[in-house]
C-alpha positions as CSV (number, residue, x, y, z in Angstrom):
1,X,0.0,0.0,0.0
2,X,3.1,2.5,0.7
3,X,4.4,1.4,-2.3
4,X,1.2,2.4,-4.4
5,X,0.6,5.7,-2.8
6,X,4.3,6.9,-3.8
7,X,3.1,5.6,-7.6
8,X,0.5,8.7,-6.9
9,X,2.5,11.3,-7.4
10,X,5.9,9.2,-9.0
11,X,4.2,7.4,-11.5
12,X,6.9,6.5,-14.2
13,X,9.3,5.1,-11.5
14,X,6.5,2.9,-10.3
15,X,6.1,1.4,-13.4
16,X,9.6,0.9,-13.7
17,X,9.5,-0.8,-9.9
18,X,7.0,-3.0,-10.9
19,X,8.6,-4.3,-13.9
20,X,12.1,-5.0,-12.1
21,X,12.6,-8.2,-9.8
22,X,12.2,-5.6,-7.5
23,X,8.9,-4.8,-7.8
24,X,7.4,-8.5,-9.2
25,X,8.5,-10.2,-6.5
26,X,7.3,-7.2,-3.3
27,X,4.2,-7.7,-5.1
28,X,3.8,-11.3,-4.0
29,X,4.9,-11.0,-0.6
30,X,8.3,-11.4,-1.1
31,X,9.9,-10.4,2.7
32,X,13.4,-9.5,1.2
33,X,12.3,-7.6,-1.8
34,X,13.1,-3.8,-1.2
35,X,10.0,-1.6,-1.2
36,X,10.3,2.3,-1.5
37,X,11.1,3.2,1.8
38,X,13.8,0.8,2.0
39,X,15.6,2.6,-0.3
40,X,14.7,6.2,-0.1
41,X,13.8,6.4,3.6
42,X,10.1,7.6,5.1
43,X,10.3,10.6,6.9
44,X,13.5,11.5,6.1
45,X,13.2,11.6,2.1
46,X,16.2,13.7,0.3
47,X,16.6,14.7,-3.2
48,X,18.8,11.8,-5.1
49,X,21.3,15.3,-5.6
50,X,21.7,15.3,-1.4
51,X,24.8,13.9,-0.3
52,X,22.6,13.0,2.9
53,X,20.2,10.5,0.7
54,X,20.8,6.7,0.4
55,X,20.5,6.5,-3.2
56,X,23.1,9.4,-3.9
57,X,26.3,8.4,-5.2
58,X,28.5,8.6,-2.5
59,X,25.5,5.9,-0.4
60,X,24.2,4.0,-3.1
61,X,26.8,0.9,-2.7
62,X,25.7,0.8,1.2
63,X,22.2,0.9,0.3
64,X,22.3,-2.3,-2.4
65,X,24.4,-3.9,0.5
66,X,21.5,-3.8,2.6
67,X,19.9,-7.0,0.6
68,X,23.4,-7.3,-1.7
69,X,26.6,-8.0,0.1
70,X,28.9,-8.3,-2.5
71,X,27.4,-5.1,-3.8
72,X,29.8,-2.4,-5.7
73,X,29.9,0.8,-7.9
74,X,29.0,-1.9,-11.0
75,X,26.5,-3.7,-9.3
76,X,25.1,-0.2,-8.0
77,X,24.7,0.7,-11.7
78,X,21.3,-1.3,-11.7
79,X,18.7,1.0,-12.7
80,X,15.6,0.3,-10.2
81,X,13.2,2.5,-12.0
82,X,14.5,1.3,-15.2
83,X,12.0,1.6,-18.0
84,X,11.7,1.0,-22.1
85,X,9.6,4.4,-22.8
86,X,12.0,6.8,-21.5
87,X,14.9,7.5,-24.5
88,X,16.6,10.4,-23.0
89,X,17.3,8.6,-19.5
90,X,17.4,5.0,-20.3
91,X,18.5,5.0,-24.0
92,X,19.7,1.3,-24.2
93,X,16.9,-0.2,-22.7
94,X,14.6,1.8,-24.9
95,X,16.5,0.3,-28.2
96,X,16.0,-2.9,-27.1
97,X,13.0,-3.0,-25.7
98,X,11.6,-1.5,-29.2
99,X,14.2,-3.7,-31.0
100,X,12.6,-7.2,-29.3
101,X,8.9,-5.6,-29.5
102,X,9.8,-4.9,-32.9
103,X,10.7,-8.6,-33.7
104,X,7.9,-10.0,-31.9
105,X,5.3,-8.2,-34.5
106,X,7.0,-9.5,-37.3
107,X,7.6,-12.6,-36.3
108,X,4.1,-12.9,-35.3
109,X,2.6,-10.7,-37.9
110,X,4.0,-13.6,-40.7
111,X,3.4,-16.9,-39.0
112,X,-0.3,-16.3,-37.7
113,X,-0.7,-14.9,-41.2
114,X,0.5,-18.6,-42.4
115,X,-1.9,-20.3,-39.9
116,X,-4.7,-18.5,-40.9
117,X,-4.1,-19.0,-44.6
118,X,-3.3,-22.8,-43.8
119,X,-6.5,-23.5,-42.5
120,X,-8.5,-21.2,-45.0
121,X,-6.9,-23.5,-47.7
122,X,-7.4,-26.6,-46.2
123,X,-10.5,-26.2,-45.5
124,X,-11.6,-24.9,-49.3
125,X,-9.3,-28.5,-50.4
126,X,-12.2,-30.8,-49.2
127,X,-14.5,-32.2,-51.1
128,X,-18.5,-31.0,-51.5
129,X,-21.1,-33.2,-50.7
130,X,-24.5,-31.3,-51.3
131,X,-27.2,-32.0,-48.2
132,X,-30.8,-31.5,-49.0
133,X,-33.5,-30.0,-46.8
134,X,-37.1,-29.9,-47.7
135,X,-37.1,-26.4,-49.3
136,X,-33.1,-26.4,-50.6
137,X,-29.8,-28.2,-50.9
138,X,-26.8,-27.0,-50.0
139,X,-23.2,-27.7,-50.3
140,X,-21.1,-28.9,-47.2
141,X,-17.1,-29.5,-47.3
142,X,-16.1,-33.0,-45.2
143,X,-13.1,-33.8,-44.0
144,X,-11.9,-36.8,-46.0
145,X,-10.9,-40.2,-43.9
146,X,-7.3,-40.7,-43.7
147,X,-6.4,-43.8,-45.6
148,X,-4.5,-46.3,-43.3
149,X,-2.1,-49.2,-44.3
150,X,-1.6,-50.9,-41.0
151,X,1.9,-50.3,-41.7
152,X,4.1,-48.4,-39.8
153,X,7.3,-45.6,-40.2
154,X,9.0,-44.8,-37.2
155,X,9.9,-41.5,-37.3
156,X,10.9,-40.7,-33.9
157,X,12.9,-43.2,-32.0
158,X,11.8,-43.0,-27.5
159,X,14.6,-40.8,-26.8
160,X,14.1,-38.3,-29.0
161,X,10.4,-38.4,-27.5
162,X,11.6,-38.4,-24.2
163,X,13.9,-35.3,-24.9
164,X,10.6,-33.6,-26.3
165,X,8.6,-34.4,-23.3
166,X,11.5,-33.0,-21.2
167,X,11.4,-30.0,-23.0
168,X,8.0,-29.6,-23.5
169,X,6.8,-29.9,-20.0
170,X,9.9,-27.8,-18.8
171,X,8.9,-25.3,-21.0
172,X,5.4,-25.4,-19.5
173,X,6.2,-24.6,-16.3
174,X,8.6,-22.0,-17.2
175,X,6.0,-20.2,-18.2
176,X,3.3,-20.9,-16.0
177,X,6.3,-19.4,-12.9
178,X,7.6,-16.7,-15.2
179,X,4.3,-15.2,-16.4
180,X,2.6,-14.8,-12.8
181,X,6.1,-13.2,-12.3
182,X,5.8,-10.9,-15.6
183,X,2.2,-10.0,-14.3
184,X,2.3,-9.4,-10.9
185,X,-0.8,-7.7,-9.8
186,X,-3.0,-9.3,-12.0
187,X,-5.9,-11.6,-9.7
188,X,-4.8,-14.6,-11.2
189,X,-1.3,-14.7,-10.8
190,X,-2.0,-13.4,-7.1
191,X,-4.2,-16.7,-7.2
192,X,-2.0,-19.0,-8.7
193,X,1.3,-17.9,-6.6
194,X,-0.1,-19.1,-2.8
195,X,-1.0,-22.3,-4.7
196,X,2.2,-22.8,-5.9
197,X,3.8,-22.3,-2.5
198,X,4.4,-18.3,-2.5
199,X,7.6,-16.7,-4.0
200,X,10.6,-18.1,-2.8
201,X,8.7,-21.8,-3.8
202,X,7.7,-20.0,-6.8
203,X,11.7,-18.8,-7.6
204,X,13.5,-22.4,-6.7
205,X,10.6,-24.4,-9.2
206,X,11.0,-21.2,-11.9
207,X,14.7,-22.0,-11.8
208,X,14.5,-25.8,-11.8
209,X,12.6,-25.9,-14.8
210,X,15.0,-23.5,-16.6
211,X,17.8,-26.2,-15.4
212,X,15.7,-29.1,-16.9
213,X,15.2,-26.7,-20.7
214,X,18.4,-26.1,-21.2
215,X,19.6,-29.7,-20.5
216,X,16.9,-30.7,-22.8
217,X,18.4,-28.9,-25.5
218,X,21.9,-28.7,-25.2
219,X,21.9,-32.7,-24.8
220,X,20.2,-33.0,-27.9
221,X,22.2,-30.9,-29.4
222,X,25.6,-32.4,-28.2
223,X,23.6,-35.8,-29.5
224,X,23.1,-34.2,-33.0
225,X,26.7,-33.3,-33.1
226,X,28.2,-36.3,-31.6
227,X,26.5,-38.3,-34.1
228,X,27.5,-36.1,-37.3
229,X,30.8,-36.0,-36.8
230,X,31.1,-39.6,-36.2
231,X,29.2,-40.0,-39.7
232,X,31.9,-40.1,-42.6
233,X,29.4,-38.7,-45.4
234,X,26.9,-36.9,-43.8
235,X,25.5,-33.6,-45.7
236,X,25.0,-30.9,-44.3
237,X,22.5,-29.3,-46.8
238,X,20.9,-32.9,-47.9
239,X,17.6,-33.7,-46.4
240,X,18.2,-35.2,-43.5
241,X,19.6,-31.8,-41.7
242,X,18.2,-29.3,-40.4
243,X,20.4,-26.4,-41.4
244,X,18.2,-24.1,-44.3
245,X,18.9,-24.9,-47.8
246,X,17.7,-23.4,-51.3
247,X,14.8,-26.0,-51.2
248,X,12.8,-24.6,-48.0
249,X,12.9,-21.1,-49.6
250,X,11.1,-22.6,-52.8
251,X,9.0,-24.5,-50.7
252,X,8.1,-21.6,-49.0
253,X,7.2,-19.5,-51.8
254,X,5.5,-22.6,-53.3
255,X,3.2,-23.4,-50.2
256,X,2.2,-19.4,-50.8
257,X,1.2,-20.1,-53.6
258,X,-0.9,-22.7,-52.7
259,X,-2.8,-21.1,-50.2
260,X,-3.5,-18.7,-53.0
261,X,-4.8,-21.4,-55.2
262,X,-1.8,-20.4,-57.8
263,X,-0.6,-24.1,-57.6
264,X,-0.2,-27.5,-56.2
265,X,0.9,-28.1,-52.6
266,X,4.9,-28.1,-52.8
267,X,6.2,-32.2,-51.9
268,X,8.5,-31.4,-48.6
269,X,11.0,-33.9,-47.6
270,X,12.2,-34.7,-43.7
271,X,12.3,-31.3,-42.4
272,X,9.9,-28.7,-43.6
273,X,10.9,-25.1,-43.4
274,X,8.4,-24.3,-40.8
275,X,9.9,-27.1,-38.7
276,X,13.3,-26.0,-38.9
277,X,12.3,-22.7,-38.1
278,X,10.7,-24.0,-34.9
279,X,14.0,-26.1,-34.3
280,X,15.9,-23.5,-35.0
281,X,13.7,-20.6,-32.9
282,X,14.4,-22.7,-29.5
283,X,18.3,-22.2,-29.9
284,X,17.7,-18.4,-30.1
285,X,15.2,-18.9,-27.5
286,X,17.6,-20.9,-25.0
287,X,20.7,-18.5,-25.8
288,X,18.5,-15.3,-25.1
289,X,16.4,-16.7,-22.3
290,X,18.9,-19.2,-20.9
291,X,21.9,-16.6,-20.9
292,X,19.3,-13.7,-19.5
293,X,18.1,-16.2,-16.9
294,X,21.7,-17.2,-15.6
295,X,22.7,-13.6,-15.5
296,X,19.6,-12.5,-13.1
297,X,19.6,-15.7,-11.3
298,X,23.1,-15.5,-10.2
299,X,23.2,-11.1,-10.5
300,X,25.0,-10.6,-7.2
301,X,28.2,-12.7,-8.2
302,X,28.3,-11.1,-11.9
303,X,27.3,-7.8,-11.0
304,X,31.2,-8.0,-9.6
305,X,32.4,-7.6,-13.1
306,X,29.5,-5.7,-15.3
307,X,27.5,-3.0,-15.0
308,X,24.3,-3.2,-13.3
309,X,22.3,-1.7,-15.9
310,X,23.3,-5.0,-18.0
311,X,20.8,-6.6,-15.7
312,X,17.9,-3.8,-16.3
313,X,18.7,-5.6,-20.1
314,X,18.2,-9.1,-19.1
315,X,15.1,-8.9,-17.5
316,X,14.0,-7.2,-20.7
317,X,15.2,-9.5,-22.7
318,X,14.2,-12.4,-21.0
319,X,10.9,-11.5,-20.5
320,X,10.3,-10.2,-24.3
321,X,11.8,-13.6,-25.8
322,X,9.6,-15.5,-23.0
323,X,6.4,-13.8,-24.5
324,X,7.4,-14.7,-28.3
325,X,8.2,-18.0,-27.0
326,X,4.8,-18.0,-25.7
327,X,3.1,-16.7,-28.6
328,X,4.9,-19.0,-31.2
329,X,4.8,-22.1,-29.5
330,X,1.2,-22.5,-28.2
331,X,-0.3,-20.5,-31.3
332,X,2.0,-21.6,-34.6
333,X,3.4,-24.6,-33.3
334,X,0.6,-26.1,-31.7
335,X,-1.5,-25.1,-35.2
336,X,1.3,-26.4,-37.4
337,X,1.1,-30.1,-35.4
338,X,-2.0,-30.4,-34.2
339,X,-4.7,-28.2,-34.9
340,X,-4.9,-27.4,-38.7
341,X,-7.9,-29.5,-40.3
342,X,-5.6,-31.7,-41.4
343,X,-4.7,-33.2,-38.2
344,X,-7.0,-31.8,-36.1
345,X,-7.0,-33.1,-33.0
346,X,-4.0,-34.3,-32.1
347,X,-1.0,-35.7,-34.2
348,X,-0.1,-38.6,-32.2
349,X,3.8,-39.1,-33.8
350,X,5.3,-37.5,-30.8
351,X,3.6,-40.0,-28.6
352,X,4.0,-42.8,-30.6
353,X,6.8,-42.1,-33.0
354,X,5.6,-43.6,-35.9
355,X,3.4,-42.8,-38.7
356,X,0.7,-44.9,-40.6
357,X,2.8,-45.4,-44.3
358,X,-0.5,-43.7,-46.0
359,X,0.7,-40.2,-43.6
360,X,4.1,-40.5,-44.7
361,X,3.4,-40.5,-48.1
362,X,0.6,-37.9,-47.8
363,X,3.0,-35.6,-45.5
364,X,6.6,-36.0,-46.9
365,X,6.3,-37.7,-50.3
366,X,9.8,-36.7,-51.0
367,X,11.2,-38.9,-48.5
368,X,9.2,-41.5,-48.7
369,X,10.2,-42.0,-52.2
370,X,13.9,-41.4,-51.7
371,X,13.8,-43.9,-48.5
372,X,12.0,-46.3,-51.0
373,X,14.5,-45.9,-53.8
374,X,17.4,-46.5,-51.7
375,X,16.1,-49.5,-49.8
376,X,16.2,-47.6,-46.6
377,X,12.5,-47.6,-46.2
378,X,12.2,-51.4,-45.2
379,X,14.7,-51.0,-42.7
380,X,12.2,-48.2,-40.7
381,X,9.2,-49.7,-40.7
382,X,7.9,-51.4,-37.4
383,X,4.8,-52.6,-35.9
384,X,2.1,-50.2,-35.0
385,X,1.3,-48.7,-31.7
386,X,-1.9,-50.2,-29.6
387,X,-4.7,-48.1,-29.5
388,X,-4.5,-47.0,-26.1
């Protein structure tokens, strides 16, 4: 309540509170978190300009020692009122913060913009069957039954679906700890944190979860590696990696097409360009928030050796690229697997790891004819998941 009637009359540096570490965690009844008074004093308030006040320049290193031991003149740098709209006092975090909100429109602007086009085409590619009423008939568009062989392509082998769970669920409680963080003093996050165990709880799961993301991916990756370099004739722009080649940008242009009725469906191989986007958009996503994360997570022992303000960065940074995570994973990703008409509910490969033979040749017709043409098809096929 103190806190909120100094926001009266010093609004901009509340805002800036509340969107610091600072300020999330007070919210939530964090004990150690420094309000206003523990900074500035109560009765005794000073202009920052006194020599008398605790945040001037000659105090400001005693004050952060208060909750900061290992405080300094870099770690006093932190800027508590930090904020992206103010240029002229905060210039870096107002480039970045308009830099990241920048890249999250376009990102978002051009993949929801694929969805929606997806599913407009898909939808128009069914077949019309023509229902008749007593007055009128009228034209209906079905989904066609898949066709099933009985046989069976394994596409994903368990650990690879075990590394996806990992990072999947990892990733879901990521964001279920960071957002009620990012959001403070809205009524559900003020719900969900008591539930959860309050803040500190809430701090030790957030960072647990980051420990079990990264290991996720930086495992797979070292797997990926591991296992390329030990190949004598892998290639690295050949269809079975992951790095972008000539083919997904003519895909790309070609699938455009398609959803503008201007041509057939391009035939995609392994990887799709939307998929290695998505592969790729997690490694940016575990540099920016994995690096970000470590940095505030561990502030007081960095903070020896960098600025403070680098920290006012890192939240920024880790909260923007949290909220395109967010936005791309349980919007485009979640459409591009599982909700499209196509294979609307659920695509079950990264449960099962195999695909009915029919699917395959439906959804990568490249591959399955090169698998079939080397012999190499034969040699992945396996029996069929049960039904439960």
């Amino acid at each position: 309540m103190i806190t909120e009637g100094c926001g009266e009359c010093h609004k901009a540096e509340l805002d800036g509170y509340m969107a610091s570490p600072h300020g999330q965690l007070a919210w939530h009844g964090e004990n150690k978190a420094p309000r206003c008074v523990d900074c500035h004093n109560s009765h005794t308030i000073t202009h920052v300009a006194n020599s008398s006040s605790p945040v001037n320049k000659k105090n400001i290193v005693d004050t952060c020692k208060k909750c900061h031991k290992k405080a300094n003149e870099n770690f006093a740098q932190y800027h508590p009122h930090g904020t992206t709209r103010n240029f002229e006092k905060y210039p870096a975090l107002w480039i970045l913060g308009k830099g990241m909100g920048a890249l999250v429109i376009v990102v978002l602007v051009f993949f929801y913009l694929h969805s929606v086009l997806w599913f407009w085409r898909e939808k128009k590619e069914r077949p019309v069957i023509y229902q008749h009423s007593e007055s009128r008939s009228y034209p209906v568009r079905i989904k066609p039954k898949k066709k099933h062989s009985g046989i069976y392509y394994e596409r994903f082998s368990w650990y690879w679906r075990v590394n996806h769970w990992m990072l999947a669920l990892s990733l879901m409680f990521l964001v279920l700890t960071g957002m009620v963080v990012m959001y403070p003093n809205t009524s559900w996050a003020m719900t969900l944190v008591p539930l959860l165990g309050g803040s500190e709880i809430l701090n030790v799961l957030h960072h647990w979860a980051g420990i079990i993301f990264l290991l996720a991916i930086f495992g797979h990756a070292a797997v990926v590696l591991y296992r390329i370099l030990k190949s004598d004739n892998f290639d690295w722009f050949g269809p079975d990696s992951l790095l972008p080649r000539m083919k997904d940008w003519e895909d790309m242009k070609g699938q455009f097409r398609w959803y503008f009725g201007k041509g057939e469906q391009p035939r995609f191989d392994r990887w799709t360009y939307w998929e290695k986007f998505d592969y790729w958009a997690v490694y940016w996503g575990a540099f920016v928030i994995g690096t970000s994360g470590i940095m505030l997570w561990f502030a007081e022992d960095i903070g020896q050796y960098i600025p403070g303000w680098i920290f006012n960065l890192a939240t920024i940074a880790h909260g923007l690229e949290a909220f395109l995570a967010v936005l791309t994973l349980f919007v485009v990703h979640f459409f591009n697997n599982h909700l499209r008409p196509a294979k609307f509910p659920l695509d079950t490969v990264m449960f099962t790891g195999v695909w009915d033979l029919e699917e395959l040749k439906e959804e990568r017709p490249e591959e399955y004819e090169r698998l079939k043409a080397s012999g190499e098809l034969e040699k992945r096929l396996v029996k069929g998941p049960s039904k439960q």
